[in-house]
C-alpha positions in Angstrom: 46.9 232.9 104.8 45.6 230.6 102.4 47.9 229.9 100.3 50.9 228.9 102.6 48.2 225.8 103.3 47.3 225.3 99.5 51.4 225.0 98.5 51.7 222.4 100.8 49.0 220.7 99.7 50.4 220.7 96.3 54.1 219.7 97.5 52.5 216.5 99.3 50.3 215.7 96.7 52.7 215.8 93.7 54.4 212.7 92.2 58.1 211.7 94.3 60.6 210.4 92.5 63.4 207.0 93.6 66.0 206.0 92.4 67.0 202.4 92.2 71.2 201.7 91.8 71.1 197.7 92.1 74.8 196.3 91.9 73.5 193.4 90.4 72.1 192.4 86.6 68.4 193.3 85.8 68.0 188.8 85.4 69.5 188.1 88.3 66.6 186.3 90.8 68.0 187.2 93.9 68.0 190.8 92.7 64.4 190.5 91.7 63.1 188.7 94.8 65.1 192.1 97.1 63.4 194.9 95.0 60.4 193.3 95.5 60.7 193.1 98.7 61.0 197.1 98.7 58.1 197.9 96.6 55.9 195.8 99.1 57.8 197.6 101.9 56.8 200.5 100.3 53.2 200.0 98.8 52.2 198.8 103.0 53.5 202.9 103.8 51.4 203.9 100.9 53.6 204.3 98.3 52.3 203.2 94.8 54.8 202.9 91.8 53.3 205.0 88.8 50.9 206.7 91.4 52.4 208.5 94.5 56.0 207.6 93.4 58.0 207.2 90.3 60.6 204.4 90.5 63.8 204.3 87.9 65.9 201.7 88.1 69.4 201.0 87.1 71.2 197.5 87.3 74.9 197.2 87.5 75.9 193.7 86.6 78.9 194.3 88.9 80.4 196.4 86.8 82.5 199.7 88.3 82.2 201.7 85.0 78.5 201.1 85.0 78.0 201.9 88.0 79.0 205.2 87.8 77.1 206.0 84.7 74.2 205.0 86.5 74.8 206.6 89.1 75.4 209.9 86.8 72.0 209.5 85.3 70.1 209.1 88.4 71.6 212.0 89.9 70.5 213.3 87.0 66.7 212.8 87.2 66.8 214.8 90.1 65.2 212.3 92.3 63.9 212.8 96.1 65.6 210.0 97.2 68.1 206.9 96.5 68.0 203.3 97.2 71.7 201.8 96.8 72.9 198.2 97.0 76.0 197.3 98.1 79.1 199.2 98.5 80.1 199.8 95.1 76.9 201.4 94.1 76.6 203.9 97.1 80.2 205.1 96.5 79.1 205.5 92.7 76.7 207.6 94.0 78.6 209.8 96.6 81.3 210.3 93.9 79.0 212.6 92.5 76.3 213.8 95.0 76.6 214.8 98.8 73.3 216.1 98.4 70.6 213.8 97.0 69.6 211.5 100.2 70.6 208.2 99.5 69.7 204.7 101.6 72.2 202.2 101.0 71.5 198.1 101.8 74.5 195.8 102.2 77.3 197.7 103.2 79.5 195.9 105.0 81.1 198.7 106.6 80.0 202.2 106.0 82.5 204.5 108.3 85.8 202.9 106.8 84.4 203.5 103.4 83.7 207.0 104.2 80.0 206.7 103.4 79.4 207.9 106.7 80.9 209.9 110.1 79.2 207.4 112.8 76.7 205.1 112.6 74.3 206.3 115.2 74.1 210.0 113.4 75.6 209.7 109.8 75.5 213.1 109.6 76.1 213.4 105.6 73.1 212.6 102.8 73.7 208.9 103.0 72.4 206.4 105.3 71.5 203.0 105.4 71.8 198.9 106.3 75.0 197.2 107.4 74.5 193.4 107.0 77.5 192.4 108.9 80.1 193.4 111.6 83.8 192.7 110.5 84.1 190.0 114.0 81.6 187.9 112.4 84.4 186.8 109.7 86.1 185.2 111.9 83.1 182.9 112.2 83.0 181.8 108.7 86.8 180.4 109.5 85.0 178.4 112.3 82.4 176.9 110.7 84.6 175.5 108.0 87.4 174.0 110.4 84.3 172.6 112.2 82.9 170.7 109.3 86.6 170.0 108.0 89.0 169.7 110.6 91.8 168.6 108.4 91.8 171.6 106.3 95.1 173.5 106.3 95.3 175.4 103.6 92.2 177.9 103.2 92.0 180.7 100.3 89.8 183.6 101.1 87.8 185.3 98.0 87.9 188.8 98.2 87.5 192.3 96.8 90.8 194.4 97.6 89.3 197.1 95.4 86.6 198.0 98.7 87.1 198.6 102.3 85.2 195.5 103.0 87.1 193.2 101.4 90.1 194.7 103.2 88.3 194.1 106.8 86.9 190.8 106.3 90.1 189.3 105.3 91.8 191.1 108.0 89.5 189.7 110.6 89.8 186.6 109.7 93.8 186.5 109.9 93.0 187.9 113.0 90.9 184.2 113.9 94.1 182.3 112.3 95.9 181.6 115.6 98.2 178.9 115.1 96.2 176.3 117.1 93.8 176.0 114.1 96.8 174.9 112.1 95.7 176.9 108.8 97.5 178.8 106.2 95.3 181.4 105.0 95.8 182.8 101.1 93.8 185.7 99.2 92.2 185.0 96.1 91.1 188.5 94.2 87.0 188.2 93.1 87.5 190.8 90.0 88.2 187.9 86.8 86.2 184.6 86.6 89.2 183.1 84.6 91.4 184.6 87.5 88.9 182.9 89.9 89.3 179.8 88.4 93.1 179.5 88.3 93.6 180.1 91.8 91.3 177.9 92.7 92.5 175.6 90.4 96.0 176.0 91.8 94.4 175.5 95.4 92.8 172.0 94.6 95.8 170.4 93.2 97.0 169.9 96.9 94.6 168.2 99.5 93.2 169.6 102.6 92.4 173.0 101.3 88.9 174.6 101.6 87.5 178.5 100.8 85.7 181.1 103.1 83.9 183.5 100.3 83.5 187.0 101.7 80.5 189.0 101.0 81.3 191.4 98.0 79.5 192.3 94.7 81.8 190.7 92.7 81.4 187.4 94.6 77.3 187.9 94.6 78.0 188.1 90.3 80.1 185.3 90.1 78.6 182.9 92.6 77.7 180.3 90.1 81.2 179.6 88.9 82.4 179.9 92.5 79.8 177.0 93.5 80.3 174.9 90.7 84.3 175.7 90.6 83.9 174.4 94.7 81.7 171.4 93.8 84.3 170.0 90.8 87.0 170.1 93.0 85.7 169.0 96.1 86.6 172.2 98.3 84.7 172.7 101.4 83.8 176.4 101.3 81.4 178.5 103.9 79.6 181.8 102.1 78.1 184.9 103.3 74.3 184.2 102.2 71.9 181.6 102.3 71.0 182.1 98.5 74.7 180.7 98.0 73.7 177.5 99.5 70.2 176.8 97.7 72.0 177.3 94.6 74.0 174.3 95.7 76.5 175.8 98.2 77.6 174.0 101.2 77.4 176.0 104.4 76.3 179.9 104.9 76.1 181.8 108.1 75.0 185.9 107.2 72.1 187.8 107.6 68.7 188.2 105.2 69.8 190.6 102.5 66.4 190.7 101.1 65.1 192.0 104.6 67.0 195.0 104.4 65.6 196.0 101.3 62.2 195.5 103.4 63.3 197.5 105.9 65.1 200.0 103.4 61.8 200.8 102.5 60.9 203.1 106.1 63.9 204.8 105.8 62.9 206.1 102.2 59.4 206.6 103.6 60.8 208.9 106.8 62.8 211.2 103.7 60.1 211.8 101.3 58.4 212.6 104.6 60.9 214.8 105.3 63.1 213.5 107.1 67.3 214.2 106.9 69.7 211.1 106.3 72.2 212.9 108.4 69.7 211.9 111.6 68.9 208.6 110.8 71.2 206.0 112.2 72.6 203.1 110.3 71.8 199.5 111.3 72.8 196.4 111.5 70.3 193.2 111.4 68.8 191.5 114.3 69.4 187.8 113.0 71.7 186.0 111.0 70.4 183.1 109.7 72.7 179.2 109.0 72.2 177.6 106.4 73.6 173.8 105.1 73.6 171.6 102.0 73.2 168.4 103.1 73.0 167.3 99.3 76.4 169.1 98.4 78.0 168.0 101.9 77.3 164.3 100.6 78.8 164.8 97.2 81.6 166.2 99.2 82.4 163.2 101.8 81.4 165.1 104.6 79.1 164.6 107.8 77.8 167.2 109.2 77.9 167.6 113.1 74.5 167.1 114.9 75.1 170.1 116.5 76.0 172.0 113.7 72.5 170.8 111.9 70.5 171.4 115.6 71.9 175.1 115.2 70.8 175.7 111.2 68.2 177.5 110.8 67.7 175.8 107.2 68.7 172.3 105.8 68.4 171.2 102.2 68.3 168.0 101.9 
């Protein structure tokens, strides 16, 4: 009778293991300030790294190829449980496991990928954080025709390689009724120097502006995006409000870095024993506006007072 009691003693009381798959470099800030974010998420449930849990991470840099090495070696470790950012590390991951549990963060959208059945009961061994619903593209076409009403040519960055990049452009062609008087153009986020030609190619006629869609690749090469915006004077709206203190114009999108927060019960409920399959995804409960008052300046723009009455956060 005893010993049923005294082996689950033992299974609580042993050492868990994570796994960490982050899609972006192990020097990126933003990266830093998320997993951070988790660990405190975690250490307030009780989880200490080195003590009750064992964290290994891997970092991606953006890179496919790497990612599913990673992935590989932390399926490898045999881990309880595994935290996954963005869209290209949790499909790195289900490439080779349908068993290992697996909380993803930043999925745009999670049933066309095939990451999960529903939302409201997964029903697979992945599960996770959505930051955004395809309809709030279209939103990102607003803001920047609201700011710049004489744009007419806009080029959308994108990543046809995932579902995601797919949707979002697709809802915001859906936005493009002809009243707003725009042309709407793809420009591929897998090649900086790609990048940079089309963009290039965009500026050398006026009234044309860019809407940056929330992708890994974009995320990786935000700092020639910014600085390929600010040199040619492009008005451009992006997903997240890190975009924008690092000199960005205008951002409407949720708080990546409280999903990682919030990643942190879900991993807590399946080392508990809990079953991804019964935990629903979900999406955030604020998205937050940002502006660049500084950058609108450099830009010739003024900013509508309503616009700046609605941001939740204004450089100056």
């Amino acid at each position: 009778m005893a010993w049923p009691l005294a082996a689950r003693a033992q299974q609580a009381d042993r050492m868990r293991r994570v796994g960490v798959l982050e899609a972006r470099a192990a020097d990126d800030r933003e990266g830093q300030a998320r997993l951070a974010a988790f660990l405190q998420g975690l250490q307030e449930l009780g989880w200490t790294d080195g003590r009750s849990v064992r964290i290994d991470y891997r970092w991606a840099a953006a890179d496919t190829d790497r990612s599913r090495i990673y992935a590989a070696e932390l399926v490898a470790l045999a881990p309880d449980v595994i935290l996954a950012s963005a869209s290209q590390s949790t499909a790195a991951l289900l490439q080779i496991t349908r068993t290992v549990p697996i909380v993803f963060v930043n999925v745009v959208d999670p049933v066309g990928a095939g990451f999960v059945a529903r939302l409201a009961r997964p029903g697979g061994n992945a599960t996770g954080f959505t930051p955004f619903e395809y309809s709030l593209s279209g939103k990102w076409l607003e803001l920047l025709k609201e700011i710049a009403p004489n744009l007419t040519r806009i080029a959308i960055l994108r990543d046809p390689a995932i579902a995601t990049g797919i949707g979002q452009f697709a809802a915001i062609q859906a936005m493009a009724s002809p009243s707003l008087g725009v042309e709407l153009s793809p420009i591929d986020v897998r090649d900086g120097g790609k990048i940079e030609r089309d963009i290039v190619a965009l500026a050398r006629e006026s009234n044309g502006g860019l809407i940056v869609t929330a992708s890994s690749g974009a995320v990786a090469l935000r700092e020639l995006i910014i600085t390929l915006a600010a040199r040619h004077r492009l008005p451009a709206v992006y997903p997240f409000r890190y975009f924008v203190t690092s000199g960005g114009l205008i951002s409407y999108g949720p708080d990546p870095t409280d999903q990682f927060r919030r990643a942190a019960g879900y991993v807590d409920r399946i080392l508990k024993g809990e079953k991804a399959a019964d935990l629903p995804v979900q999406s955030p409960t604020k998205y937050e506006l940002a502006i660049n008052l500084k950058t609108a300046k450099a830009l010739g723009l003024t900013m509508p007072p309503s616009l700046l009455a609605r941001a939740d956060q204004v450089i100056e």
